[in-house]
Backbone as JSON Lines, residues from 0, in Angstrom:
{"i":0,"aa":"X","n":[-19.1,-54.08,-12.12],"ca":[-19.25,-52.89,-12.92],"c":[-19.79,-51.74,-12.08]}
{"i":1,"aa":"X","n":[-20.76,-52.19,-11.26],"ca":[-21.31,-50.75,-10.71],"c":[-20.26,-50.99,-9.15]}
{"i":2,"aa":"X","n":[-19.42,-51.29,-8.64],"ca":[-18.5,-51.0,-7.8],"c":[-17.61,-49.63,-8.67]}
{"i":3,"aa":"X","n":[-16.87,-50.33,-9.56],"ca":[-16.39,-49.03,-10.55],"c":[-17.01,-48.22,-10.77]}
{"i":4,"aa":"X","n":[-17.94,-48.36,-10.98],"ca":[-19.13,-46.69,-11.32],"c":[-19.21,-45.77,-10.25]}
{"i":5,"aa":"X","n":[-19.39,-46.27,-9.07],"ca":[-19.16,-46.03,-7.54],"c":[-18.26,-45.62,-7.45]}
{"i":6,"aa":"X","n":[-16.81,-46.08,-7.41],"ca":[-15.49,-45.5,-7.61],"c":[-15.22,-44.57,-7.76]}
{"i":7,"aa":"X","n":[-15.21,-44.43,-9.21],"ca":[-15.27,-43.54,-10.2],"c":[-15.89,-42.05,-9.71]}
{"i":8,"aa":"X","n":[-17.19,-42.18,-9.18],"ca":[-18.0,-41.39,-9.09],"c":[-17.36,-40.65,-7.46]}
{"i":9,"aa":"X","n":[-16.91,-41.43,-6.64],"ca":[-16.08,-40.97,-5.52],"c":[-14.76,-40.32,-5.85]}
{"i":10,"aa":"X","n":[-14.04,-40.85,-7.19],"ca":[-12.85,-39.73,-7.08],"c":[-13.04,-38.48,-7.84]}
{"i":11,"aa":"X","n":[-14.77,-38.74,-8.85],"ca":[-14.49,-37.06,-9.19],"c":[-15.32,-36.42,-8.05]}
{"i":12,"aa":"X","n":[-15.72,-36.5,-7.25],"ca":[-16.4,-35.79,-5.91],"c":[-15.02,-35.52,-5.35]}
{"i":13,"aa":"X","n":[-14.56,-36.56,-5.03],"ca":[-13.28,-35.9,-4.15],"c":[-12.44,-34.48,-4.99]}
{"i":14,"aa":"X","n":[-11.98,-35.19,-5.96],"ca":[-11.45,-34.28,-6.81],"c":[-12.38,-32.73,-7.22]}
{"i":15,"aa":"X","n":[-13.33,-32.45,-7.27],"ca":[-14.04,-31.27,-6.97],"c":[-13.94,-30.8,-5.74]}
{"i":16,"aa":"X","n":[-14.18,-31.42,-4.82],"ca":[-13.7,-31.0,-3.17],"c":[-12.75,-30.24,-3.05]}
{"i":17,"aa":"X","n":[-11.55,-30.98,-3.6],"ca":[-10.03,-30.7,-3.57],"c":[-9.93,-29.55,-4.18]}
{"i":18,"aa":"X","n":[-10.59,-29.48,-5.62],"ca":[-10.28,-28.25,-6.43],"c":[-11.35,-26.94,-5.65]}
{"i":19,"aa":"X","n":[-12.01,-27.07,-5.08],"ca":[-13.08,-25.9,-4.77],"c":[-11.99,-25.61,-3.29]}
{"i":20,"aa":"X","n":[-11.87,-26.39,-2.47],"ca":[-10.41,-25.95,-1.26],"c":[-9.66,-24.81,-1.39]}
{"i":21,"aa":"X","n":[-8.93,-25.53,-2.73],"ca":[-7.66,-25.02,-3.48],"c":[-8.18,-23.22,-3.81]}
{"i":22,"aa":"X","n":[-8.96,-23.89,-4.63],"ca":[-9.11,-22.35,-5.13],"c":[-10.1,-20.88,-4.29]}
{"i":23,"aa":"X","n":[-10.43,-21.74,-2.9],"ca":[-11.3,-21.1,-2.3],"c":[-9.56,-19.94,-1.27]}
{"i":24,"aa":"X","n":[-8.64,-21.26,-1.15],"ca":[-7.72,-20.97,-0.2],"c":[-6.72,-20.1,-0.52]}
{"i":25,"aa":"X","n":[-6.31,-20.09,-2.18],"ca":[-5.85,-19.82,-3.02],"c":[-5.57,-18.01,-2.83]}
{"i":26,"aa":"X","n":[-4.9,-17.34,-3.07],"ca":[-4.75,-15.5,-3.41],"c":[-5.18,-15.74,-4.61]}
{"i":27,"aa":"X","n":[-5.95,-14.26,-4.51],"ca":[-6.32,-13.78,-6.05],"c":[-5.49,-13.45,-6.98]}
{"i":28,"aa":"X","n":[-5.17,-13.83,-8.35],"ca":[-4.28,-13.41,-9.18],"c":[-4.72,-11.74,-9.35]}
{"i":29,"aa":"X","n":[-3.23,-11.46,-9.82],"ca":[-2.87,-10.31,-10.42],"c":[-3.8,-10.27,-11.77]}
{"i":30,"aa":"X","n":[-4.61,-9.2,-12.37],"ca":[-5.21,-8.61,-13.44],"c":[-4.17,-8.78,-14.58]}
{"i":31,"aa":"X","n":[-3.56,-10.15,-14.72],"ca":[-3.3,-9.61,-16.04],"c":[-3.68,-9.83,-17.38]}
{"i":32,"aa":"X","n":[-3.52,-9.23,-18.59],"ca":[-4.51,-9.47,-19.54],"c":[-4.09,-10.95,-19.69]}
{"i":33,"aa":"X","n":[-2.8,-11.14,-20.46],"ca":[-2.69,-12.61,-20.65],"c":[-3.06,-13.73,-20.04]}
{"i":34,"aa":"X","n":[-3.45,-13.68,-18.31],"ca":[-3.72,-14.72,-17.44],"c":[-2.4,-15.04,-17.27]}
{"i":35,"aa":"X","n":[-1.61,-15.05,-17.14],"ca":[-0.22,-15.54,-17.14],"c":[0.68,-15.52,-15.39]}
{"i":36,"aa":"X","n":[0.02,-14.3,-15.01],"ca":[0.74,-14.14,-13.89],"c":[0.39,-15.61,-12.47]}
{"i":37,"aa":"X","n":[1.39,-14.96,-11.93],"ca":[1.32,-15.93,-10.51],"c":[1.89,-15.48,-9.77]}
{"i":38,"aa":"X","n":[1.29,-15.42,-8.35],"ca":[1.44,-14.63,-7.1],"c":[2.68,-15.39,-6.32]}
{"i":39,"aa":"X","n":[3.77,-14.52,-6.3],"ca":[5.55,-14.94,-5.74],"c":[5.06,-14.83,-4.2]}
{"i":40,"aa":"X","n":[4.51,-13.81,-3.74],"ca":[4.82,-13.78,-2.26],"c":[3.04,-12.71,-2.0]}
{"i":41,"aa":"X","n":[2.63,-13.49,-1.03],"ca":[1.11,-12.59,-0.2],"c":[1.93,-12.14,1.02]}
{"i":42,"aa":"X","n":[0.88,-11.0,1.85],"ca":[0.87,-10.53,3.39],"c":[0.05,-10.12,3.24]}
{"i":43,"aa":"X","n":[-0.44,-9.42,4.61],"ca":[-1.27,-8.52,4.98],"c":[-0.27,-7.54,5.67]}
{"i":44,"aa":"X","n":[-0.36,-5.94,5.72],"ca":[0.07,-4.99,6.98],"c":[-1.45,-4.11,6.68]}
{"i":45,"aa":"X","n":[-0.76,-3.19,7.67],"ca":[-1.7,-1.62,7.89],"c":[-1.24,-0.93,6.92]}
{"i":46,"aa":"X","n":[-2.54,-0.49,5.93],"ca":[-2.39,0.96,5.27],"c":[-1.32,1.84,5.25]}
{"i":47,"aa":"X","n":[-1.25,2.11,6.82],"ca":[-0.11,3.15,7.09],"c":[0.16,3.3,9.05]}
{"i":48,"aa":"X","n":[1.25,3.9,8.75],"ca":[1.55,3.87,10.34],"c":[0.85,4.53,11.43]}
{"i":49,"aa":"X","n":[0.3,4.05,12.4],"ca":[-0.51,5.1,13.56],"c":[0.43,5.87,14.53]}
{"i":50,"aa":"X","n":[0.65,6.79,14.25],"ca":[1.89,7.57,15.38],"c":[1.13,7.93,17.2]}
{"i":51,"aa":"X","n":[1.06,7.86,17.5],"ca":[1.39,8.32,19.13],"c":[1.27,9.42,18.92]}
{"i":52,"aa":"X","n":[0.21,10.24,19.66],"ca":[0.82,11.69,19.21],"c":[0.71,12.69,20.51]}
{"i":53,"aa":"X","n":[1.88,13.22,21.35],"ca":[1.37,13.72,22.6],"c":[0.38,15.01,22.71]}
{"i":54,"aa":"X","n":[0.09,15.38,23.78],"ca":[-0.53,16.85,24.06],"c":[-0.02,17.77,23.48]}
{"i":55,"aa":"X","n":[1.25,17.78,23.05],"ca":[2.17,19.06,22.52],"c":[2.11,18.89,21.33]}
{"i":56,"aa":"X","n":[2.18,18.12,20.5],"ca":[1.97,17.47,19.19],"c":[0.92,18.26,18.6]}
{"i":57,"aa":"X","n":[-0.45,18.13,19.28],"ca":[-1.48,18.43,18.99],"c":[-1.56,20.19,18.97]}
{"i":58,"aa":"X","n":[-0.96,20.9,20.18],"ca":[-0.65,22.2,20.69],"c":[-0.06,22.76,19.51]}
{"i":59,"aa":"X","n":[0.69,22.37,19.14],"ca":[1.53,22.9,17.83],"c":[0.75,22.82,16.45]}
{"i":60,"aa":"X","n":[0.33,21.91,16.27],"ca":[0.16,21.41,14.88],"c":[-1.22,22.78,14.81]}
{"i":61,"aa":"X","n":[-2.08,22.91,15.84],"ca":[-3.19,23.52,16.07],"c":[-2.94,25.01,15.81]}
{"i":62,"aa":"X","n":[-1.67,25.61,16.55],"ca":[-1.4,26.7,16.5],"c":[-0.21,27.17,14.8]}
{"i":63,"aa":"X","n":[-0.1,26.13,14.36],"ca":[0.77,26.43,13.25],"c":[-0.47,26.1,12.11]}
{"i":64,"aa":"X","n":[-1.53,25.62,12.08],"ca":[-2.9,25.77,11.67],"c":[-3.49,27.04,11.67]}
{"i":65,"aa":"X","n":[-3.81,27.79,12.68],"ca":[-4.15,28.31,13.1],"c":[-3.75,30.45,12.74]}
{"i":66,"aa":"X","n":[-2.05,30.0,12.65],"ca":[-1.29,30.52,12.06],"c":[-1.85,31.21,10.58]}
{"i":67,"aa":"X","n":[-1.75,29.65,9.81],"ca":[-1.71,29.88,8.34],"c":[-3.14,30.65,8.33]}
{"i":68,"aa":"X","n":[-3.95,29.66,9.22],"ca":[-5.61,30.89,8.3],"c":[-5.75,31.96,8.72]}
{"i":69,"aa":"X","n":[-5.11,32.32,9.81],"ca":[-4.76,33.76,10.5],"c":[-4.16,34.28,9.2]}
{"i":70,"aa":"X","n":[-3.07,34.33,8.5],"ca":[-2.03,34.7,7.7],"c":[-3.38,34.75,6.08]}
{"i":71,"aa":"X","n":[-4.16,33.82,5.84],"ca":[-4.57,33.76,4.26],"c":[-5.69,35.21,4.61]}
{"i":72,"aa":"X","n":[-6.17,35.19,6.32],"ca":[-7.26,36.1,6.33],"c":[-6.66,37.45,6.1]}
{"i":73,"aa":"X","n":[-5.98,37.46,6.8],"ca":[-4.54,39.02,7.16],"c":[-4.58,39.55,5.25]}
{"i":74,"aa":"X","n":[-3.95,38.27,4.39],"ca":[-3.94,38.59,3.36],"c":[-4.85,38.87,2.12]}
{"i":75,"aa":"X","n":[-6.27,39.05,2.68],"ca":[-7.69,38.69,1.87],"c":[-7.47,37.97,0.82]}
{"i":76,"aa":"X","n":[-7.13,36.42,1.04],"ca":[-7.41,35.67,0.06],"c":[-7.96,34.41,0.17]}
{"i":77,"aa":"X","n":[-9.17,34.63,-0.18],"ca":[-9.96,33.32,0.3],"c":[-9.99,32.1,-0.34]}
{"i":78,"aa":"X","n":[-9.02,31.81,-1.2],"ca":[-8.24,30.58,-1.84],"c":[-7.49,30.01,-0.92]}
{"i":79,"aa":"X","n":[-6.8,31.15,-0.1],"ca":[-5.66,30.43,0.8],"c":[-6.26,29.92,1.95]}
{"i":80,"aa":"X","n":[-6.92,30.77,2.53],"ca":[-8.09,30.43,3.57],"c":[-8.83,29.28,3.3]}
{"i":81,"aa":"X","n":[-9.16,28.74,2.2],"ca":[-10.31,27.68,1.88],"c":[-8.89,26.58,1.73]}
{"i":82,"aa":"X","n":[-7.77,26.51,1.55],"ca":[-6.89,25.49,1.11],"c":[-6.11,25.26,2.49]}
{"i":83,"aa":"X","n":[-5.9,26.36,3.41],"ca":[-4.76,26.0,4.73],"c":[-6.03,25.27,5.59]}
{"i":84,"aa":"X","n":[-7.66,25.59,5.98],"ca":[-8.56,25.05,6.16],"c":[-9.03,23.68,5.94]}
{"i":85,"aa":"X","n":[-9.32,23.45,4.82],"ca":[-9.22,21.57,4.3],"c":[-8.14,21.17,4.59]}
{"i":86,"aa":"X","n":[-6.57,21.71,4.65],"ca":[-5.82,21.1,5.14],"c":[-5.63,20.36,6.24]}
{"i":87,"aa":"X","n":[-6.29,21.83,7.08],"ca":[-6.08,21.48,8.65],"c":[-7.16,20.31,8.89]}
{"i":88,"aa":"X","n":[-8.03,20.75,8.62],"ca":[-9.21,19.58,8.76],"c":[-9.04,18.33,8.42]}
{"i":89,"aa":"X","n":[-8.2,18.07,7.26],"ca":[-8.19,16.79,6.59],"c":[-7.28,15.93,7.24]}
{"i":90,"aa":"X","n":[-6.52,16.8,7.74],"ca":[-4.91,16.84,8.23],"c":[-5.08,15.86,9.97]}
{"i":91,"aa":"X","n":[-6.18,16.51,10.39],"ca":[-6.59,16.12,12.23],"c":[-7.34,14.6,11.72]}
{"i":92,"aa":"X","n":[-8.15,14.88,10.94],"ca":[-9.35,13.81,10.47],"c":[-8.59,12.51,10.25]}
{"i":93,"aa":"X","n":[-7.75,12.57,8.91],"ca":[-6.55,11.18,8.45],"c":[-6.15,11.12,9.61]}
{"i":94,"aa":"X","n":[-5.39,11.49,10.33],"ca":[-4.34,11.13,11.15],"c":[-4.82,10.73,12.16]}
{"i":95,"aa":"X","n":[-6.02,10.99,12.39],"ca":[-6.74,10.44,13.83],"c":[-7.7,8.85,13.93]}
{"i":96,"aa":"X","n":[-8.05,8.74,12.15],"ca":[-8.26,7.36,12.09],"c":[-7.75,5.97,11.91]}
{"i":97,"aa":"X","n":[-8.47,4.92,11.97],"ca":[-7.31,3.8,12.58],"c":[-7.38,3.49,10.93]}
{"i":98,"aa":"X","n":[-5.98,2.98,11.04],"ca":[-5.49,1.91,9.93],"c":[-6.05,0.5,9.52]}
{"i":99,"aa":"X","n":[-6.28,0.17,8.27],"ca":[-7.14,-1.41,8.14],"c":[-6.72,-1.96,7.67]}
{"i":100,"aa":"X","n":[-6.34,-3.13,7.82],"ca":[-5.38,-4.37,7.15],"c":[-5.62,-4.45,5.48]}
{"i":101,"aa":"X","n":[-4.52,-4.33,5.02],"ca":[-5.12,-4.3,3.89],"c":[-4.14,-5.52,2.91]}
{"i":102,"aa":"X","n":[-4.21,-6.11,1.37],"ca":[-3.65,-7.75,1.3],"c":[-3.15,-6.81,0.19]}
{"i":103,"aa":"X","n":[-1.43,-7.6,-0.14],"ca":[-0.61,-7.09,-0.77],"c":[-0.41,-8.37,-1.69]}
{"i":104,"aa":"X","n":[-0.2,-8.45,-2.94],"ca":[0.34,-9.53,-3.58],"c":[1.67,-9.22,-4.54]}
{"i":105,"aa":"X","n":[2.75,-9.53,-4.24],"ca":[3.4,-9.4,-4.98],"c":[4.1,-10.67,-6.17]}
{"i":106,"aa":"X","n":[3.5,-10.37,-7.67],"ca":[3.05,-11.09,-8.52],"c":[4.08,-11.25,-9.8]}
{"i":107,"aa":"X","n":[3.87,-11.85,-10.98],"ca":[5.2,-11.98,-11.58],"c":[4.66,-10.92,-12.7]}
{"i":108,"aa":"X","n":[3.87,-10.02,-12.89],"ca":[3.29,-9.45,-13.63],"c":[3.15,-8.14,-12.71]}
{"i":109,"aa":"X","n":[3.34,-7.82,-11.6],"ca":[3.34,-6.49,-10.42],"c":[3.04,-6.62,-9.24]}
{"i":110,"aa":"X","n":[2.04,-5.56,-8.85],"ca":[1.93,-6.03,-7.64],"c":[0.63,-5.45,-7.42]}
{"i":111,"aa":"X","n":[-0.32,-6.31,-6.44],"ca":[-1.83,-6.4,-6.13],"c":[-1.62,-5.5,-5.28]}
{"i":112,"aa":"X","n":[-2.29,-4.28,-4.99],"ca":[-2.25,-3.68,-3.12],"c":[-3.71,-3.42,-3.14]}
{"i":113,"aa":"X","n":[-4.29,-4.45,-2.33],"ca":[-5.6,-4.43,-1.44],"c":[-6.79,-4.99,-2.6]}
{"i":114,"aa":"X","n":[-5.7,-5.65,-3.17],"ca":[-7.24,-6.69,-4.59],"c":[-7.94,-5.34,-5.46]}
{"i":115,"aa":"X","n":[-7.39,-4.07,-5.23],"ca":[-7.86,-3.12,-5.89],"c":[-7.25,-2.47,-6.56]}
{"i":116,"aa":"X","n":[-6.34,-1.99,-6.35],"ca":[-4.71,-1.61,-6.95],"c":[-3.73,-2.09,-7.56]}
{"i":117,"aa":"X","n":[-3.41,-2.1,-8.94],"ca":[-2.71,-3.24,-10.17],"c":[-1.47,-2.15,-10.6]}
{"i":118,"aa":"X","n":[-0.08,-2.15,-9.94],"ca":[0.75,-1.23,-10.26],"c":[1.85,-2.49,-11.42]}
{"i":119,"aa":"X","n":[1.7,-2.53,-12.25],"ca":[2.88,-3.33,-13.54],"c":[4.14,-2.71,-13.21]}
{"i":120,"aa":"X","n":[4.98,-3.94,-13.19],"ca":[6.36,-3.42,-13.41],"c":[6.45,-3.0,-14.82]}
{"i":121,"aa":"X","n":[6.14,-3.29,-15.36],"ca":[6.29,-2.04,-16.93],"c":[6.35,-0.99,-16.81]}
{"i":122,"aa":"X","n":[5.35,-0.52,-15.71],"ca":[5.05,1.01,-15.74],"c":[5.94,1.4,-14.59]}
{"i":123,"aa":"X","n":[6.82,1.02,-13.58],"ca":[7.36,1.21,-12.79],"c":[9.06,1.55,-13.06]}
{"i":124,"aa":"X","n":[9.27,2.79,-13.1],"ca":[10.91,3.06,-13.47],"c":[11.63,2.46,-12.43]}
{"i":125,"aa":"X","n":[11.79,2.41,-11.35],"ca":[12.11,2.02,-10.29],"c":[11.7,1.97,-9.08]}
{"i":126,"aa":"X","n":[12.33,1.22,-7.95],"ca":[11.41,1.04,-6.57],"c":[13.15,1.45,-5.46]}
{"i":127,"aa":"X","n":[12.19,1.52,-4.21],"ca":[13.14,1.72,-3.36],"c":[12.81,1.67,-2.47]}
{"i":128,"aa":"X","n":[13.75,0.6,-0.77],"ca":[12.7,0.53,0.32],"c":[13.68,1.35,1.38]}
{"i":129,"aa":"X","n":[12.21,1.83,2.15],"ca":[12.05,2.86,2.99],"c":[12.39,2.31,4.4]}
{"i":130,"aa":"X","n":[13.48,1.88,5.42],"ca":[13.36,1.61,6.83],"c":[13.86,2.47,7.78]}
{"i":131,"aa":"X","n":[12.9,2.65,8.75],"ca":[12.97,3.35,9.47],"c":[11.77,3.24,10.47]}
{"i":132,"aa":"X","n":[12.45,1.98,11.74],"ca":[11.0,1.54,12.27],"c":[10.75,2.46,13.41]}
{"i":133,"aa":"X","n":[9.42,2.43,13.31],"ca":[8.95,0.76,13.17],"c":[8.28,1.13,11.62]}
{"i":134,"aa":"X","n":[8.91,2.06,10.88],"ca":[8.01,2.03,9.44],"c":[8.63,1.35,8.65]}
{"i":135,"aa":"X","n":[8.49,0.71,7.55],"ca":[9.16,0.66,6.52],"c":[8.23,0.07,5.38]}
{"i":136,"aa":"X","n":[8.48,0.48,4.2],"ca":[7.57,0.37,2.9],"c":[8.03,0.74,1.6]}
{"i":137,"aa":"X","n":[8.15,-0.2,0.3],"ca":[8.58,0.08,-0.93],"c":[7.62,1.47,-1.49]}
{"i":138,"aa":"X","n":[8.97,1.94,-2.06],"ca":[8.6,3.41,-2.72],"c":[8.68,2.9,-4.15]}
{"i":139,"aa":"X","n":[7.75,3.56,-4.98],"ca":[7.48,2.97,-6.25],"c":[7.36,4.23,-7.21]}
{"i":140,"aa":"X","n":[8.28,4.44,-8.02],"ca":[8.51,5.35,-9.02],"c":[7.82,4.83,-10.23]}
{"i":141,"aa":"X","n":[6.68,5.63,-10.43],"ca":[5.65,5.24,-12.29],"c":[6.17,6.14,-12.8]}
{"i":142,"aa":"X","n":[6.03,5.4,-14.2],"ca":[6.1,6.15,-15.51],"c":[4.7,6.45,-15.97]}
{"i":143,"aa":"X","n":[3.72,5.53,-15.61],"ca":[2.82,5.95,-15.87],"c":[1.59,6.68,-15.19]}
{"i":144,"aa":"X","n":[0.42,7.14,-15.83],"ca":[-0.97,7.59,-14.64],"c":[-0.4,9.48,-14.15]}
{"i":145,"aa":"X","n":[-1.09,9.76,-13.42],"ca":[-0.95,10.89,-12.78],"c":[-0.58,10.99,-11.11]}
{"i":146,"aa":"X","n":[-0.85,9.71,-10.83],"ca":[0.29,9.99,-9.78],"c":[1.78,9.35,-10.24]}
{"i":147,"aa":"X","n":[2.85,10.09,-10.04],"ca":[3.6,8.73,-10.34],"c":[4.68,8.37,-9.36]}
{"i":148,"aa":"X","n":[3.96,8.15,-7.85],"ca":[4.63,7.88,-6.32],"c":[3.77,7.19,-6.15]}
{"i":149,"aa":"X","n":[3.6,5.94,-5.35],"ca":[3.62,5.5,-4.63],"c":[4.3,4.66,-3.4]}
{"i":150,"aa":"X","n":[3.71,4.4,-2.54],"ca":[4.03,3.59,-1.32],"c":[3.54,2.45,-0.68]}
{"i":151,"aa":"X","n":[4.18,1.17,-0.44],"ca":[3.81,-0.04,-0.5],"c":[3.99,-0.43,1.3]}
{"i":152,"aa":"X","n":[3.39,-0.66,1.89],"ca":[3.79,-0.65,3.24],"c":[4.23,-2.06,3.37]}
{"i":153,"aa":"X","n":[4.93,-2.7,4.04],"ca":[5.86,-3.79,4.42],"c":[5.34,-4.43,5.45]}
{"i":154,"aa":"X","n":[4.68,-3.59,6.58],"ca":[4.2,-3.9,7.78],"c":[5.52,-4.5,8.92]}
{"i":155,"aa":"X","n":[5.48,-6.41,9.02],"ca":[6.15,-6.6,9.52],"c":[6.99,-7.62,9.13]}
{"i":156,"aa":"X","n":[6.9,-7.83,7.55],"ca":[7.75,-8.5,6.66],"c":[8.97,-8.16,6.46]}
{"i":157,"aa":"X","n":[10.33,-9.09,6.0],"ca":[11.66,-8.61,5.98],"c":[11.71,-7.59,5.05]}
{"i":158,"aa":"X","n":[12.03,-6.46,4.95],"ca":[11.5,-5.22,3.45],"c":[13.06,-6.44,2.55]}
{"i":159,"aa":"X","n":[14.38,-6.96,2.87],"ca":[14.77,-7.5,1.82],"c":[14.24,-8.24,1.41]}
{"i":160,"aa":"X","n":[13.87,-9.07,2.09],"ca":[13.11,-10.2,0.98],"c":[12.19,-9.66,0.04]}
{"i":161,"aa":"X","n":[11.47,-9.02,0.75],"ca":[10.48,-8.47,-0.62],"c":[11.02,-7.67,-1.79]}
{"i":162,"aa":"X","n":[12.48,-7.08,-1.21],"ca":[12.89,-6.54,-2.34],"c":[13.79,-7.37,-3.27]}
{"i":163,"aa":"X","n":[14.04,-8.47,-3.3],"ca":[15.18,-9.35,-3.83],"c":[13.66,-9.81,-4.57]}
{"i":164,"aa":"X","n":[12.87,-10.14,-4.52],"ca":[11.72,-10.32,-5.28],"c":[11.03,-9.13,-6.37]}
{"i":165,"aa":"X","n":[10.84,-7.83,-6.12],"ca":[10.62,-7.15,-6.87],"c":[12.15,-7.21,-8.17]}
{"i":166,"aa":"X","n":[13.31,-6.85,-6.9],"ca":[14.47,-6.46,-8.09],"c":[14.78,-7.21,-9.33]}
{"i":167,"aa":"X","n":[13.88,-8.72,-9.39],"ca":[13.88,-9.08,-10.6],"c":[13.25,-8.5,-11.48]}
{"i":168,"aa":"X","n":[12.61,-7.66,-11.63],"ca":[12.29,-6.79,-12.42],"c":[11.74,-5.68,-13.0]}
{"i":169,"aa":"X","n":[12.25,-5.03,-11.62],"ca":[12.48,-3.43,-11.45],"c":[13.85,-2.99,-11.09]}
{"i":170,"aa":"X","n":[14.43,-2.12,-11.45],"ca":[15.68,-1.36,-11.06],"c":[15.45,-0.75,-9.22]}
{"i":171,"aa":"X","n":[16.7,-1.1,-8.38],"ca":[16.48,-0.86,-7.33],"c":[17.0,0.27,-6.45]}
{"i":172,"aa":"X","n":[16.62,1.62,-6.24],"ca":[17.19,2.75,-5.91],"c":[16.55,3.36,-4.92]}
{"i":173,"aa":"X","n":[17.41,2.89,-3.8],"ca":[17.16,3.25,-2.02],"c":[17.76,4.65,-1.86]}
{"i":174,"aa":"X","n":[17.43,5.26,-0.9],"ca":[17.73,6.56,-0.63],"c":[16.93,7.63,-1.92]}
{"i":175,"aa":"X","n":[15.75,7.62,-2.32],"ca":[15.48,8.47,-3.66],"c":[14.24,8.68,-2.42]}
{"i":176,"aa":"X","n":[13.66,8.27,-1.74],"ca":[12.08,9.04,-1.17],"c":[11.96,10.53,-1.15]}
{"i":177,"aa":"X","n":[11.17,10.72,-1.48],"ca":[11.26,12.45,-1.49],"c":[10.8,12.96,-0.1]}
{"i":178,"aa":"X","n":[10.93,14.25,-0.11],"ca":[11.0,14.81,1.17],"c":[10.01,14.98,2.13]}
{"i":179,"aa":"X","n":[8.57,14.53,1.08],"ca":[7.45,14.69,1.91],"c":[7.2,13.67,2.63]}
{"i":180,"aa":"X","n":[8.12,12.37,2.02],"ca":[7.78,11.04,3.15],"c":[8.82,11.23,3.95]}
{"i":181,"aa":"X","n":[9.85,11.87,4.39],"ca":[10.51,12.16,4.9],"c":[10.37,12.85,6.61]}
{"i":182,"aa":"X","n":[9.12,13.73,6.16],"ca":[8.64,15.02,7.05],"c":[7.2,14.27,7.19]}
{"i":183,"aa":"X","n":[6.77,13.42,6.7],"ca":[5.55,12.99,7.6],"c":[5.86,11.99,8.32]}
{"i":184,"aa":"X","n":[6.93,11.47,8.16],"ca":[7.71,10.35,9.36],"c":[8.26,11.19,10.53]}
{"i":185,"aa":"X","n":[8.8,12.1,10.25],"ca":[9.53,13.05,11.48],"c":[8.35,13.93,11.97]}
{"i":186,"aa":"X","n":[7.52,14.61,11.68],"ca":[6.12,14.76,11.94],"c":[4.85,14.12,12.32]}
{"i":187,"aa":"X","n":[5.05,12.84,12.67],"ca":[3.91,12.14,12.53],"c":[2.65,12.66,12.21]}
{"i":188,"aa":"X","n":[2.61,12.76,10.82],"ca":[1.85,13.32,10.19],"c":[1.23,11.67,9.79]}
C-alpha cells in the first residue's frame, strides 16, 4: 500500500513538473475575451528597419530641415516653426536609435505584436504584405481605433507563409501601402 502511495505521489510531482515546463515554455495567448484563441505561428524581428545612412544623407536631410524653419521664420509663423522643428528633431532622434526585438504572435483570434498590442481580425478590413528587402512587413487596414494603419514587421520570416495564415481570415490586398511607407523606404527615413 504505501509503495502505491509513493507512486502515486511521484506521478503527480512529475506531472506538475511537466505542466509548469509546458506552460513556462509555452507563448502567451492572445487577449481574448472568450479564452478561446490559440497561437498558429510565434517569431521575433526588429521593430523596424535600421538604414545605413551616408554623409550625404545626413547633408541633405539637414539642409532640407533647415530649409523649412528658414521658410516658417521668413513667414512669421510660429506654428510652422514649432512643427518643421519637432520634426526635424524627432526625425534625427527615431532614426538614429537602435531597433529591439520585439515577439509577434499570430493567433486564431489576431495578432499579438510585442505581448502589448491586440489588433482582431474583426477589426481589420484587410492586410497586405510589403517586400522589398531587406524590408518586408504586413500592412494592416482597421476599421477600428484612431489609427487605422498599421505595420507588422516580418523580419526574416517567409512574409507568404505568414500570409496564407492571416488570409484565413482577413481579405488579402498587396500593392494598397500608402505613400508614406513608400518614401520612408526610399528615404531611409
Amino acid at each position: 500500500m504505501a509503495k502505491n502511495k509513493n507512486l502515486d505521489q511521484e506521478i503527480e510531482q512529475t506531472l506538475k513538473d511537466l505542466n509548469q515546463e509546458v506552460s513556462q515554455s509555452a507563448p502567451e495567448q492572445a487577449p481574448d475575451p472568450q479564452g478561446r484563441s490559440r497561437t498558429l505561428y510565434s517569431y521575433t524581428a526588429k521593430e523596424f528597419e535600421r538604414y545605413e545612412r551616408s554623409v550625404t544623407w545626413y547633408i541633405i536631410f539637414t539642409a532640407i530641415g533647415l530649409l523649412l524653419i528658414t521658410y516658417s521664420v521668413i513667414s512669421r509663423s510660429p506654428m510652422m516653426f514649432i512643427v518643421f522643428t519637432l520634426m526635424f528633431i524627432l526625425t534625427l532622434i527615431i532614426s538614429n536609435r537602435e531597433p529591439r526585438e520585439i515577439q509577434i504572435d499570430i493567433t486564431t483570434a489576431g495578432i499579438v505584436l510585442d505581448r502589448s498590442k491586440f489588433f482582431r481580425y474583426q477589426d481589420m478590413e484587410a492586410f497586405g504584405v510589403f517586400i522589398d528587402p531587406p524590408v518586408s512587413f504586413l500592412s494592416l487596414y482597421l476599421t477600428e481605433g484612431l489609427v487605422q494603419y498599421t505595420r507588422i514587421p516580418l523580419g526574416t520570416e517567409n512574409p507568404e507563409d505568414i500570409a496564407l495564415l492571416v488570409e484565413q481570415y482577413v481579405p488579402r490586398e498587396d500593392g494598397r501601402e500608402r505613400l508614406v511607407d513608400r518614401l520612408d523606404h526610399i528615404l531611409k527615413i
